[in-house]
C-alpha positions in Angstrom: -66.8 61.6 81.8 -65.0 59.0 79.6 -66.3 55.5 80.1 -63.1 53.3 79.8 -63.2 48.5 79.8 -60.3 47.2 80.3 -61.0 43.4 78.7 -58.3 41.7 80.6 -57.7 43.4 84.0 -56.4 41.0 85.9 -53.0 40.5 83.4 -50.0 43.1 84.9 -50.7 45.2 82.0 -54.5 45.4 82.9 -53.8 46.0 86.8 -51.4 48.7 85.9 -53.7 50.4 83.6 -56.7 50.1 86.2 -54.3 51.6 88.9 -54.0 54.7 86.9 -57.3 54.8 86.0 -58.3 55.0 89.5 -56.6 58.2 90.1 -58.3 60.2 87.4 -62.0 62.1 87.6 -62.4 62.2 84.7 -63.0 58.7 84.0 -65.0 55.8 84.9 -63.8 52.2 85.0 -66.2 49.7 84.2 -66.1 45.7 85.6 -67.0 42.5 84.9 -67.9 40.4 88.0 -65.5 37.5 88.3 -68.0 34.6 86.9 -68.6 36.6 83.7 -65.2 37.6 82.9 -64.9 34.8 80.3 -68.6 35.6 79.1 -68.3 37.0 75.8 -71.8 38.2 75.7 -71.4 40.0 79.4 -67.9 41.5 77.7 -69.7 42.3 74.6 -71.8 44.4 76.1 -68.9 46.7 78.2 -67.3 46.8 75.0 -69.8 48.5 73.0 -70.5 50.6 76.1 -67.6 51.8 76.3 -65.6 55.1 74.8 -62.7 53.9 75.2 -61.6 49.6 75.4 -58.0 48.6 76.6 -57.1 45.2 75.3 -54.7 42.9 77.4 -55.4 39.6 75.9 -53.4 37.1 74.1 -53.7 37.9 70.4 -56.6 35.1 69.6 -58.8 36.9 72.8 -57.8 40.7 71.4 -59.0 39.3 67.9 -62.3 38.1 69.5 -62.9 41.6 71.3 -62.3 43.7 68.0 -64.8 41.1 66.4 -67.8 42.5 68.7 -67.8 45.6 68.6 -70.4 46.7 66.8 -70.8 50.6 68.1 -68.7 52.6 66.0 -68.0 54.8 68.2 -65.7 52.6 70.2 -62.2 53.2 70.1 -59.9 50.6 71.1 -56.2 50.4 72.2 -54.5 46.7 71.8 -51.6 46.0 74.1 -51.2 42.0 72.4 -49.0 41.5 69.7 -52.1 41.2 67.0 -52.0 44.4 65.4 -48.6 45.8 65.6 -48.2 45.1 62.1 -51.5 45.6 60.6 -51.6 49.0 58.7 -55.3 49.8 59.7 -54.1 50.5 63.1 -52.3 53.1 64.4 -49.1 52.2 66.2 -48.7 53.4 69.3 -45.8 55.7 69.8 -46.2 58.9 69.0 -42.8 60.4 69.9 -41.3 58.8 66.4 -43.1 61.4 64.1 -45.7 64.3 63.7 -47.5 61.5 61.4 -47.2 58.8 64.2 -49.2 61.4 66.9 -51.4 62.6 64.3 -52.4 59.4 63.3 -53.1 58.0 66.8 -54.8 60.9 67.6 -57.6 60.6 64.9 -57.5 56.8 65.5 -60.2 54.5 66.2 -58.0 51.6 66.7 -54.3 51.9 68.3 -51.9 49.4 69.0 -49.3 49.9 72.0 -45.8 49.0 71.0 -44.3 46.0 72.2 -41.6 45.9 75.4 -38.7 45.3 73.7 -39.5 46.6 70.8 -40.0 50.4 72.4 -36.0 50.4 72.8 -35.6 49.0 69.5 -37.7 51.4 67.6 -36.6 54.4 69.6 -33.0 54.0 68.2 -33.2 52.8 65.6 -36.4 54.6 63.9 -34.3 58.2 64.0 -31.4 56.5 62.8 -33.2 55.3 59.5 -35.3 58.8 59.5 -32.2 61.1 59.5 -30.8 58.9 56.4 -27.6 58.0 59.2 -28.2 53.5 58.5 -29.7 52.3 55.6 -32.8 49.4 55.6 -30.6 46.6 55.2 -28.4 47.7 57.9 -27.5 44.5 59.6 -29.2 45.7 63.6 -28.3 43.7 66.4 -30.6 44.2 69.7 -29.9 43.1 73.1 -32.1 43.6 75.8 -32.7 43.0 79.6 -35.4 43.0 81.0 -37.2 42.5 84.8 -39.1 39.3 85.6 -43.0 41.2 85.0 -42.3 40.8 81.5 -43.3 37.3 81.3 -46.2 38.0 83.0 -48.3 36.0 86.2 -46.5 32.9 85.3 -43.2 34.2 85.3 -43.3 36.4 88.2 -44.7 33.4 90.1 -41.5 31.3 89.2 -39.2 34.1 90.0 -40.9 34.7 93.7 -41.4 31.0 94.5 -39.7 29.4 97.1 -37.4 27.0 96.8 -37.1 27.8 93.2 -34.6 26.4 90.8 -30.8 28.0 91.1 -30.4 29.1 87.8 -33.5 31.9 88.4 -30.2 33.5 90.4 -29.0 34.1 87.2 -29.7 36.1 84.1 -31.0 33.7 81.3 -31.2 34.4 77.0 -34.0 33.8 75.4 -35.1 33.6 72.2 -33.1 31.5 70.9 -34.7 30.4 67.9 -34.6 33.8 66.8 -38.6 34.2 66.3 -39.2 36.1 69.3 -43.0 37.5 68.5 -41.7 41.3 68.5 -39.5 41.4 65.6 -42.1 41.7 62.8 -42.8 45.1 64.7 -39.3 45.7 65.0 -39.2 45.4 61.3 -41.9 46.5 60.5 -42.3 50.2 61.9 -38.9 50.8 61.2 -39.2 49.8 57.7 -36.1 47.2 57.4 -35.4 45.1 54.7 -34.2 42.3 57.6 -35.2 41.2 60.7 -32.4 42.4 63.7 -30.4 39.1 65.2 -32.5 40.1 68.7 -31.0 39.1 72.4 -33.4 39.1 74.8 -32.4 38.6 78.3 -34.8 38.1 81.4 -33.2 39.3 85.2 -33.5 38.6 88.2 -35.3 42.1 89.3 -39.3 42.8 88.9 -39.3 45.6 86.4 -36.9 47.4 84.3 -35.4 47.6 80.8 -32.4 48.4 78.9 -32.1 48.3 75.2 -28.8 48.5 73.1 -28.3 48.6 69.8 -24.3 48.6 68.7 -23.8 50.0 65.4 -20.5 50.3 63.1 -19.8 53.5 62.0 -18.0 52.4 58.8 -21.4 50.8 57.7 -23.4 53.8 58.4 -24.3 56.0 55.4 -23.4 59.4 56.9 -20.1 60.0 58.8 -20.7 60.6 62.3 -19.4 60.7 65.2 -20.9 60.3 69.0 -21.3 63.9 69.5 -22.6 64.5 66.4 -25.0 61.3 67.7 -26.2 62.7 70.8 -26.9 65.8 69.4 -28.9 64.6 66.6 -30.9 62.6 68.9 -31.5 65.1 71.6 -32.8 67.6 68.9 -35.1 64.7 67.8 -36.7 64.1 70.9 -36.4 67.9 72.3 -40.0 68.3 71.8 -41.2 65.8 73.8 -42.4 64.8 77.5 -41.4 61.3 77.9 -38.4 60.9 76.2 -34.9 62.4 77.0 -31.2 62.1 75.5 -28.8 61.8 78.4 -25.7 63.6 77.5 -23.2 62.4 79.8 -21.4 58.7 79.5 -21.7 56.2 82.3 -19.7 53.1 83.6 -22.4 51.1 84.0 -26.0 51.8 82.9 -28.6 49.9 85.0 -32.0 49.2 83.9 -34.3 49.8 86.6 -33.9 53.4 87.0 -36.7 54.2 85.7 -39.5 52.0 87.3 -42.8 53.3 87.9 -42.8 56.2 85.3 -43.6 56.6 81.7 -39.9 57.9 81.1 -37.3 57.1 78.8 -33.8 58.1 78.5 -31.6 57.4 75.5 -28.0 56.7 76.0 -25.5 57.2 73.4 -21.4 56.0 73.8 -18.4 54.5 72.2 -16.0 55.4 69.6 -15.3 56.7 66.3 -15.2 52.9 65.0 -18.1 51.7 67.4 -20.8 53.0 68.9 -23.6 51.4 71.2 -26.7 53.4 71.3 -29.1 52.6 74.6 -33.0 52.7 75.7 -33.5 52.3 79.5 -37.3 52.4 80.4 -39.9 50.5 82.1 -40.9 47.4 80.6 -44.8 47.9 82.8 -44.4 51.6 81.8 -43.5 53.1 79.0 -43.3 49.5 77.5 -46.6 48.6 78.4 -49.7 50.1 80.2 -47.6 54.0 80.6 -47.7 53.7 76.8 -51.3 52.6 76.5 -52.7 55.7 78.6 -50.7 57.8 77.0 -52.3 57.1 74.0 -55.5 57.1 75.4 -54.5 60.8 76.6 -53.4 61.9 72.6 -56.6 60.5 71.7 -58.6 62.1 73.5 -56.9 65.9 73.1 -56.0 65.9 76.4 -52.5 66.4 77.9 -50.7 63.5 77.6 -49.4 63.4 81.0 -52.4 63.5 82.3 -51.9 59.9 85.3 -48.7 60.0 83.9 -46.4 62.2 85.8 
């Protein structure tokens, strides 16, 4: 049996991961009593304890948690931003690439791709793969996303009573254009640029939809939609979570998917534009559905395994 910490539990990524936890035999969760869940020699000790660590700190705390372990035969998987970016770590999605699943499979350290950036990455990763959009394509990402994004604080604003009127309403963020996931976004694509990113939080608890528009007449490769889908579903055909829808829809919501580690790609327009789309959830495959699933590959085990 698999001795799993989760340093952080009581974040919505840490409650989501102990939920799934909970249904498995072939684990055992191990706690921290409430008055030494800030007590880095009481954490210390699960840490090094432990086969497997899930991290769902702020990046400061994950740093602090890497810093002692001292077992080496702990493995750890980071949900915070630190080490998205940081070659010594395996990134966390292991549909983009035989090298990405091999790679987190044989890894000691793993980090889970950001919310936002999962629907970035997904589209746009294949697209630079398959030689169809060169590195200094000029991406632009929108995204909307449910209210559990932001977290207890967030989700406390948006169920509060008497809150303010424009919560009624979908706000942009991000303004500044530094939000913290575009050095992944970069990054694991391999761009020479960072996207112009649109990141939109929604009245509705969980949910995402990601679109990326593209030009055709700056792509390198002719192509048209068809030619689009195909060449995405054929890239994803080997894999559980993630599907290529090939019908066209009016509207495309993004909270069909709550509660699973699914996503679907979406793929639409014209021959002179054409908006490519991720729809997932933000707590599942964007978060803690992405972390097990990890946790799964690493281990050899089927990666479905809580999932489904």
């Amino acid at each position: 049996m698999y001795k799993v910490f989760i340093d952080g539990k009581e974040g919505t990524t840490g409650l989501k991961i102990f939920e799934r936890m909970a249904k498995r035999t072939d684990v055992r969760v191990e706690t921290l009593p409430e008055e030494l869940r800030k007590d880095a020699g009481a954490r210390k000790e699960c840490i090094n304890r432990a086969d497997i660590v899930f991290l769902c700190l702020p990046d400061a705390a994950a740093k602090e948690s890497v810093s002692l372990i001292e077992n080496k035969g702990v493995r750890v998987i980071d949900a915070s931003t630190a080490h998205r970016t940081s070659p010594d770590w395996a990134y966390g999605f292991p549909e983009l690439s035989g090298e990405h699943r091999r790679r987190i499979a044989g890894a000691d350290r793993v980090a889970v791709p950001g919310c936002h950036a999962s629907g970035f990455i997904s589209l746009v990763y294949p697209l630079i793969a398959g030689g169809f959009a060169g590195r200094d394509y000029p991406f632009v990402c929108h995204s909307v996303t449910g209210y559990s994004g932001g977290g207890k604080k967030m989700i406390a604003e948006y169920e509060a009573e008497g809150r303010p009127l424009e919560f009624d309403s979908p706000r942009q963020y991000g303004l500044s254009q530094n939000h913290k996931h575009l050095p992944e976004m970069q990054y694991v694509c391999g761009l020479d640029h960072k996207p112009i990113f649109n990141p939109i939080v929604s009245d509705f608890y969980s949910g995402m939809c990601v679109t990326v528009p593209v030009y055709t007449r700056l792509l390198k490769k002719k192509i048209d939609v068809d030619g689009l889908k195909r060449y995405y579903a054929e890239y994803y055909a080997s894999h559980n979570f993630v599907k290529v829808a090939q019908e066209s829809k009016s509207y495309l919501p993004a909270n069909t998917l709550v509660g699973t580690n699914n996503m679907e790609i979406y793929i639409d327009g014209n021959e002179e534009r054409i908006v490519l789309a991720s729809v997932f959830d933000n707590l599942g495959k964007g978060a803690s559905g992405a972390a097990v699933q990890c946790m799964n590959v690493m281990l050899g085990l089927d990666e479905r395994t809580s999932l489904v």
